[in-house]
ROMIKOL-572928 format. One record per residue (C-alpha): residue in three letters; x negated, y negated, z negated. Coordinates in steps of 0.001 Angstrom, whole numbers, plus 500000, padded with zeros to 6 digits. Example, Ala and Ser with C-alpha at 12.3 -4.5 7.8 and 13.67 -1.06 7.14 Angstrom:
ALA487700504500492200 SER486330501060492860 
//
This chain:
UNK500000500000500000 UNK498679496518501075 UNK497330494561497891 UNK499960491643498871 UNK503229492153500501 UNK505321489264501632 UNK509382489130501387 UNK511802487286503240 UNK514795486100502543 UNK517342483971504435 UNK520876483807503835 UNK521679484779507530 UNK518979486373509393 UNK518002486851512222 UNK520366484162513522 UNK520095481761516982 UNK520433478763515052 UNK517399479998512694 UNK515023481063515543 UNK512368478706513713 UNK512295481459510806 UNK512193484581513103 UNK508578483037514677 UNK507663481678511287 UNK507737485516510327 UNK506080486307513719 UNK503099483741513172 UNK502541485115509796 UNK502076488435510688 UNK499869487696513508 UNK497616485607510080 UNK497418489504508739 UNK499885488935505952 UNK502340492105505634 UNK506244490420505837 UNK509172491854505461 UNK512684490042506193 UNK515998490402503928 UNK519191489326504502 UNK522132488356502472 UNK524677488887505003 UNK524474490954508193 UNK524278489029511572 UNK526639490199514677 UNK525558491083517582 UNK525730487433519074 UNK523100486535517178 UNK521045489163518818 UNK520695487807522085 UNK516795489131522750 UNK514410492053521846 UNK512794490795518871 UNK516245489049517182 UNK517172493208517699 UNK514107494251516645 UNK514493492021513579 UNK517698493151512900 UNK516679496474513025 UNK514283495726510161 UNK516041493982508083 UNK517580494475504421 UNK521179493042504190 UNK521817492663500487 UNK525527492156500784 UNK525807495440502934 UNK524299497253500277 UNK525948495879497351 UNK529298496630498985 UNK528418500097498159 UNK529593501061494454 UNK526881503758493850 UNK523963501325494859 UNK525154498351492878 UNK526093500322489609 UNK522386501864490415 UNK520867498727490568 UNK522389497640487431 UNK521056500277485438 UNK518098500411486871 UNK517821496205485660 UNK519068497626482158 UNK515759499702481974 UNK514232495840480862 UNK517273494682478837 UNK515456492076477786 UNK514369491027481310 UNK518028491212482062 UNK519414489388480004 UNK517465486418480179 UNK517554486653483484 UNK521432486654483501 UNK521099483830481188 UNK519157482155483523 UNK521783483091486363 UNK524407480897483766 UNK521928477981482861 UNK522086477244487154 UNK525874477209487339 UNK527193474547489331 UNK529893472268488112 UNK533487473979488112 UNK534816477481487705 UNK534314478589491196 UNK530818477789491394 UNK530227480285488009 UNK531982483253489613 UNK530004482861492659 UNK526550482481490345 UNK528011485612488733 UNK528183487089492040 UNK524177485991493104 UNK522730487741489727 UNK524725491220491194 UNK522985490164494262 UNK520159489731492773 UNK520144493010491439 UNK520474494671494151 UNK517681492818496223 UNK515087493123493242 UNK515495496950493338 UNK514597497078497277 UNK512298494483496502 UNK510194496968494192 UNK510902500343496496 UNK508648497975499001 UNK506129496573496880 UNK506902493370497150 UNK504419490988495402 UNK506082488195496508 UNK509491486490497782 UNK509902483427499806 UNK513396482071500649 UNK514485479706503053 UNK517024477173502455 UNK517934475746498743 UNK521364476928498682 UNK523003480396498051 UNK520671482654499430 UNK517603480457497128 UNK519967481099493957 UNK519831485067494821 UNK516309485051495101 UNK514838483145492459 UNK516810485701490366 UNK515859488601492205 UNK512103487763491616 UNK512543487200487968 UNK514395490534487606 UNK511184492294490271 UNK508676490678488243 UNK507076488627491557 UNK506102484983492316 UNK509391482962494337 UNK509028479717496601 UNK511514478565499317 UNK511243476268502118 UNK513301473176501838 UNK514759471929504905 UNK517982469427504289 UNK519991468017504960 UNK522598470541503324 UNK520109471395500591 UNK520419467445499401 UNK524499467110499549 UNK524783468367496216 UNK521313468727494475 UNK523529469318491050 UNK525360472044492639 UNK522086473951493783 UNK519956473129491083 UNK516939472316493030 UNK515160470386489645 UNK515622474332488571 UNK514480476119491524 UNK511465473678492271 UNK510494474229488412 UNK511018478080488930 UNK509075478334492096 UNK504848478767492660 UNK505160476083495625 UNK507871474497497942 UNK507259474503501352 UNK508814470935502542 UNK509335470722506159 UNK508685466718506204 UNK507952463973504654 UNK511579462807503714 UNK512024466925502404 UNK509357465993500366 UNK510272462729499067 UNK513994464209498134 UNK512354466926496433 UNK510217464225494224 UNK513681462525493805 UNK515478465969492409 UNK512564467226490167 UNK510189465719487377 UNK506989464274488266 UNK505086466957486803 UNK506321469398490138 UNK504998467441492523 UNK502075468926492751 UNK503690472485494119 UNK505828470513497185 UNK503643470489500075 UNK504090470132503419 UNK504488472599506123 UNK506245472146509557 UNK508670474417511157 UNK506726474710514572 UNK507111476525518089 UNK504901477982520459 UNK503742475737522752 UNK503206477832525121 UNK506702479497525609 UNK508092476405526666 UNK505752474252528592 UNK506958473206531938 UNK506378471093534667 UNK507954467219534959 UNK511957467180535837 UNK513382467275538614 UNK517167466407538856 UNK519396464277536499 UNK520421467315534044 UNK521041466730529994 UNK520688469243527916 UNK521960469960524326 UNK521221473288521777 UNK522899473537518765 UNK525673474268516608 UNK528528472813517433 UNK529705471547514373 UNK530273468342512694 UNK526620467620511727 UNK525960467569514997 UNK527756464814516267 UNK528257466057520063 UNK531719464225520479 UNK529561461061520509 UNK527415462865523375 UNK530714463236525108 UNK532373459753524456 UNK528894458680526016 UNK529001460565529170 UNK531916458120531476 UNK528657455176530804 UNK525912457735531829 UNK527949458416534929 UNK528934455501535751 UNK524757454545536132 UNK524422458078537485 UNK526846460447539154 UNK524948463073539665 UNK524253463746535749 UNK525616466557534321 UNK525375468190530653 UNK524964471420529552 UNK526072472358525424 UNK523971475393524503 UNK525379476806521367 UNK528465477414519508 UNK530548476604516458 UNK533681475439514752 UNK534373472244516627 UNK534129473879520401 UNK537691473941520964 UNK538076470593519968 UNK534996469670522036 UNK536398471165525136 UNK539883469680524901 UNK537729466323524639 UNK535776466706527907 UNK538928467995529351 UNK540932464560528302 UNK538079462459529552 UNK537666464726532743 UNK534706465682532636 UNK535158469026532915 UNK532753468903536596 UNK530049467102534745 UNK529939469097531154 UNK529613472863530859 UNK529243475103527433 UNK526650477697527761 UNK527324479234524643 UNK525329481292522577 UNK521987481691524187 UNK518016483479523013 UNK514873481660523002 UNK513765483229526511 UNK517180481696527933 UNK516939477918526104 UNK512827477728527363 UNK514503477787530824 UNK517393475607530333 UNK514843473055528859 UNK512645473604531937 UNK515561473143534367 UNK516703469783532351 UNK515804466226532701 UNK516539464721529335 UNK517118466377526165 UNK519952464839523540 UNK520313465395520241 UNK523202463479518364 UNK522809464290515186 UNK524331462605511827 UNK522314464745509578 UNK518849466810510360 UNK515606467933508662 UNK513341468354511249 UNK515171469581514022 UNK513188472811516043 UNK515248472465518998 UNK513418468344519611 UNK510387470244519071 UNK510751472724522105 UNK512398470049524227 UNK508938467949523550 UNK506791470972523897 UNK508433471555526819 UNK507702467893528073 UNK511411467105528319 UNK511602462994527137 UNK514588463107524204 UNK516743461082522757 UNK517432461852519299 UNK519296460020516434 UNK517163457741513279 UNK518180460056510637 UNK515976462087507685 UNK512659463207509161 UNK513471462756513076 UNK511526459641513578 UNK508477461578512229 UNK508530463423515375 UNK509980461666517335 UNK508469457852518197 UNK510911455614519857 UNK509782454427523058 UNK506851456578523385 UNK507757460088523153 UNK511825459260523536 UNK514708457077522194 UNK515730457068519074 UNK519023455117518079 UNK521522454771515382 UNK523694458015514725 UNK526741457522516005 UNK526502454723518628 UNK527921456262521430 UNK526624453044523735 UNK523422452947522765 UNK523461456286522882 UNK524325456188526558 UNK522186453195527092 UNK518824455272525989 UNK520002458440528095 UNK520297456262531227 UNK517099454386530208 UNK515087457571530757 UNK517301458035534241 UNK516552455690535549 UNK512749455573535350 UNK511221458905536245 UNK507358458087535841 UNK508561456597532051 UNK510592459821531544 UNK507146462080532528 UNK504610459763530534 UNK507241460677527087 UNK507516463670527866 UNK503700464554527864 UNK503585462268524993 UNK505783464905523240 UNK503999467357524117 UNK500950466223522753 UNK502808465499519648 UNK503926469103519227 UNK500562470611520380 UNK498890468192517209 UNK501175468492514516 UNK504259471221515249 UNK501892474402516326 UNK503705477596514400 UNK500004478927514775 UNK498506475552512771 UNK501587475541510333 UNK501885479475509481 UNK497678478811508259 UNK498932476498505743 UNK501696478758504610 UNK499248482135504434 UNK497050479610502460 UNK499714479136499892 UNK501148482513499710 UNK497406484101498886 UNK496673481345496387 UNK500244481346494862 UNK500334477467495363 UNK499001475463492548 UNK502291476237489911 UNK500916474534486562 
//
């Protein structure tokens, strides 16, 4: 058995809207370091859309799945009981993190019998460590899982959903809890600082989510395509995207759009291209794996990306390694990667003119568009590598960060 051996845990996973973790996992592997993924819940077969998201899924532990199973959660119990003490602090530690309100205590109930459950697979594999992504749910199951498997925990924080309720997930508890926290930007960082006591700064450092650079390079545009990838959801703020679209026309005819993704709000985003007819000019692509969204990127003009709320967002990153100019919205840690007027636009969320005013910007001037676009490139090639930022993170895992 390897003298260190790396868990994963996500709360959905392998998912298309979490590809960034899937070659985070991928990079590390290829540093030496022996990882294994875990799951809370069990991803469908849309999620699946290439060989390694089934190759991943494959691999991978679903807690849920096997706590649905009476024999293996009563087993996990009593195998916990063996350290009653270890147990029940650990269960009082489970009620100490409680949110606010009665529902949020039956579902903290519910993470410590998830817990359970994940720290007994987590000691048939030898873990020696687990690393979570996200501060929510999944972050609650495994800081208690580690406690009850003996092992170090740390989670990457992304946002923005980890910062709409910091009392509800209890990051001052988690970051206190944890041997580091990888922050994927600056602003991660600084809300992290904001949630936890001075004396845990010194475990938040900061690691990118990155691409390969590689997989998506491609030569300059031709053409006047858009692209989008993402969920469509509220967060997202694609009806802006589409409210913009009649201006972008109007300056150019020939654009067109193309939603890669899927989510709550689709039906309600097709009945609004189909009220502004634009149903010729805006097309949804649906689901799609990162083979398929390299070569919508290559086949684009312009990438767009809405958003009212981000971390970092992965998807800017392969548009710019992809040398795609993008326009992108001046909220959390986008206009760290993104600098207006030299690698893209960036403009208020939610300003469906100036929105359209920065797409048909980049239109309109082709050289501009190519000069950004290499700028981006360069940008992701310096600072956004998965190679580069997977060193930092195999640093930290075999040092156990710097918990005081």
């Amino acid at each position: 058995m390897p003298s260190s051996r790396i868990a994963y845990l996500a709360g959905e996973y392998p998912a298309v809207s979490h590809t960034f973790i899937l070659r985070e996992v991928a990079a590390l592997r290829a540093q030496g370091l022996d990882v294994f993924t875990c799951s809370v819940r069990c991803t469908g077969p849309a999620h699946h859309r290439g060989p390694a998201e089934r190759a991943e899924a494959h691999a991978t532990f679903n807690v849920l799945e096997a706590a649905k199973n009476p024999r293996r959660l009563i087993g996990a119990q009593c195998a916990a009981l063996k350290k009653p003490g270890l147990y029940w602090k650990s269960l009082r530690k489970a009620w100490a993190m409680r949110g606010p309100g009665l529902r949020a205590t039956i579902y903290q109930l519910f993470y410590f019998l998830e817990a359970t459950v994940l720290a007994q697979h987590l000691k048939a594999q030898g873990a020696t460590h687990l690393h979570n992504h996200f501060a929510q749910a999944s972050s609650n199951v495994a800081l208690l899982a580690a406690r009850l498997a003996g092992i170090p925990f740390s989670f990457t924080l992304h946002g923005p959903a980890d910062f709409t309720d910091p009392r509800l997930w209890r990051l001052d508890a988690k970051i206190a809890d944890a041997v580091f926290v990888s922050c994927i930007s600056h602003f991660c960082r600084s809300q992290a600082m904001l949630a936890s006591p001075a004396e845990h700064w010194s475990r938040l450092h900061i690691v990118h989510c990155g691409v390969e650079p590689a997989r998506y390079d491609a030569p300059p545009a031709t053409g006047k395509g858009l692209l989008f990838v993402g969920r469509l959801a509220a967060a997202k703020g694609v009806p802006v995207l589409i409210e913009a679209m009649p201006q972008i026309l109007a300056a150019h005819p020939d654009a067109h759009l193309t939603l890669i993704g899927d989510g709550p709000d689709r039906e309600r985003l097709q009945d609004q291209v189909q009220r502004l007819g634009l149903s010729g000019a805006v097309r949804f692509a649906g689901y799609q794996s990162q083979d398929e969204v390299a070569l919508a990127l290559a086949r684009s003009a312009a990438f767009v990306l809405p958003s009212f709320a981000e971390g970092v967002p992965v998807v800017l990153m392969e548009a710019m390694a992809a040398r795609r100019p993008v326009v992108a919205t001046r909220v959390a840690g986008i206009p760290e990667l993104v600098e207006d007027g030299i690698s893209g636009r960036v403009v208020a969320p939610g300003d469906g003119a100036a929105l359209a005013a920065a797409v048909c910007d980049i239109l309109s001037a082709p050289d501009k568009a190519v000069r950004m676009g290499e700028a981006g490139r360069r940008t992701v090639e310096a600072e956004f590598n998965i190679a580069c930022e997977a060193k930092k993170l195999a640093a930290l895992f075999q040092g156990e960060g710097n918990k005081a």
